[in-house]
C-alpha positions as CSV (number, residue, x, y, z in Angstrom):
1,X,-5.4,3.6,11.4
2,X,-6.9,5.7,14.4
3,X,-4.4,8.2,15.4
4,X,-2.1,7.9,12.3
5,X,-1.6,10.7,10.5
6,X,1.1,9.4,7.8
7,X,-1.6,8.5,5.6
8,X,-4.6,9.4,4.5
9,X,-7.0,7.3,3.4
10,X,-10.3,8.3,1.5
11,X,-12.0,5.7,1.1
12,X,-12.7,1.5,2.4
13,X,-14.8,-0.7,0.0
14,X,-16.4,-3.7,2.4
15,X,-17.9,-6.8,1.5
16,X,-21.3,-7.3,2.6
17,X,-20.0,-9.1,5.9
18,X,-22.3,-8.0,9.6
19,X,-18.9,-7.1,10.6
20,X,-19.2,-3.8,9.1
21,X,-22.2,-3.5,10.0
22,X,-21.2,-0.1,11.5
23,X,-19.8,1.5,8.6
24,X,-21.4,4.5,9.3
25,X,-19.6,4.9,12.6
26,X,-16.4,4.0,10.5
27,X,-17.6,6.5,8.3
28,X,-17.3,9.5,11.3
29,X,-14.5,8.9,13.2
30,X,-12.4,8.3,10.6
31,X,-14.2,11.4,8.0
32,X,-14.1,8.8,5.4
33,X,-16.2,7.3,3.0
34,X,-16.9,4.1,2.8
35,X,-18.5,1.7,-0.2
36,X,-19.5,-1.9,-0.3
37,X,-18.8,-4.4,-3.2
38,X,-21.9,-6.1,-4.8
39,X,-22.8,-9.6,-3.8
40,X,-20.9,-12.0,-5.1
41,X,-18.4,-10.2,-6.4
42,X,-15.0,-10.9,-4.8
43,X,-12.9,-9.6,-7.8
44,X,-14.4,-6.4,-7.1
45,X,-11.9,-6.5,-3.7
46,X,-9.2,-8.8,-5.4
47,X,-6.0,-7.5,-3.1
48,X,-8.0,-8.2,-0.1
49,X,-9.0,-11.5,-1.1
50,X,-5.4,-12.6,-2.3
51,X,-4.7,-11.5,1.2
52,X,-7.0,-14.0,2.5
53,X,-5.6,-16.5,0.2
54,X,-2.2,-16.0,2.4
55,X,-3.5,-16.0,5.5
56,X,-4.7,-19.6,5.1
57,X,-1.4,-20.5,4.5
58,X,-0.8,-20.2,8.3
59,X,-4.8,-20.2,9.5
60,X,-6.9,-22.7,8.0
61,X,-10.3,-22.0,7.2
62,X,-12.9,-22.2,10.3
63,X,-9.6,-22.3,12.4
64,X,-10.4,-20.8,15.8
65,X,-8.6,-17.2,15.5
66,X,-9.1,-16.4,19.7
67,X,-6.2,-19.6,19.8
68,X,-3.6,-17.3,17.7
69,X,-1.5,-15.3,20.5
70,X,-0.4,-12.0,19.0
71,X,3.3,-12.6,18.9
72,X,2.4,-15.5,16.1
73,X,0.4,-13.4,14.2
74,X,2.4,-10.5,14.0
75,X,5.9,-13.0,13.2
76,X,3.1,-14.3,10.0
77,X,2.1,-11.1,9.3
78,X,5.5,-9.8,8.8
79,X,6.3,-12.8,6.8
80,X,3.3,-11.7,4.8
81,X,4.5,-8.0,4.7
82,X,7.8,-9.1,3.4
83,X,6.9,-11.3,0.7
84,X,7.2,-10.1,-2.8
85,X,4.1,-9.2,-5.1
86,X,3.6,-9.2,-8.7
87,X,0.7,-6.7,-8.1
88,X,3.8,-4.0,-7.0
89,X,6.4,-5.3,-9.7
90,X,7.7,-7.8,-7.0
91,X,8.4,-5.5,-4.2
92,X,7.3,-6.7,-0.6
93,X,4.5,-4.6,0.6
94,X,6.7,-3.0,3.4
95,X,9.2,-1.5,0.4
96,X,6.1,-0.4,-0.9
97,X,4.7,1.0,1.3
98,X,7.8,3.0,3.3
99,X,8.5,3.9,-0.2
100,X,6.0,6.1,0.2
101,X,6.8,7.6,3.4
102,X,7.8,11.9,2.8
């Protein structure tokens, strides 16, 4: 996201996780908003958590991430980015997503 300017996004909705614990720092450098779901909640950030649900496929929960080198992550993540979704009428998220490239 830092440095991009292809997109621009308005807006991040958080869980209530210390990781973003900063979002107010988020918040500046980036000049957007940011919102956080209620507890308890997780269908209030259902892509993210069916995003989760993938990534255990390949990282089991309480897995030690600092193991995963980066060229295995990104090889899963593009396996993940290539997968079709019924939440974008079966396109991969990459067709998505350069689909919306000017």
């Amino acid at each position: 996201i830092y440095g991009s300017n292809i997109f621009s996004f308005c807006n991040f909705t958080f869980d209530r996780g210390k990781e973003f614990s900063e979002f107010e720092k988020i918040e500046k450098e980036l000049g957007c908003k940011t919102y956080f779901c209620d507890p308890y909640c997780a269908w209030q950030k259902g892509t993210n958590e069916n995003s989760n649900g993938l990534l255990r496929e390949f990282y089991p929960k309480g897995m030690d991430l600092s193991e995963v080198n980066i060229d295995e992550l990104n090889y899963n993540l593009s396996l993940m980015n290539n997968r079709p979704r019924k939440c974008i009428k079966y396109k991969t998220p990459k067709e998505e997503l350069f689909g919306l490239l000017p």
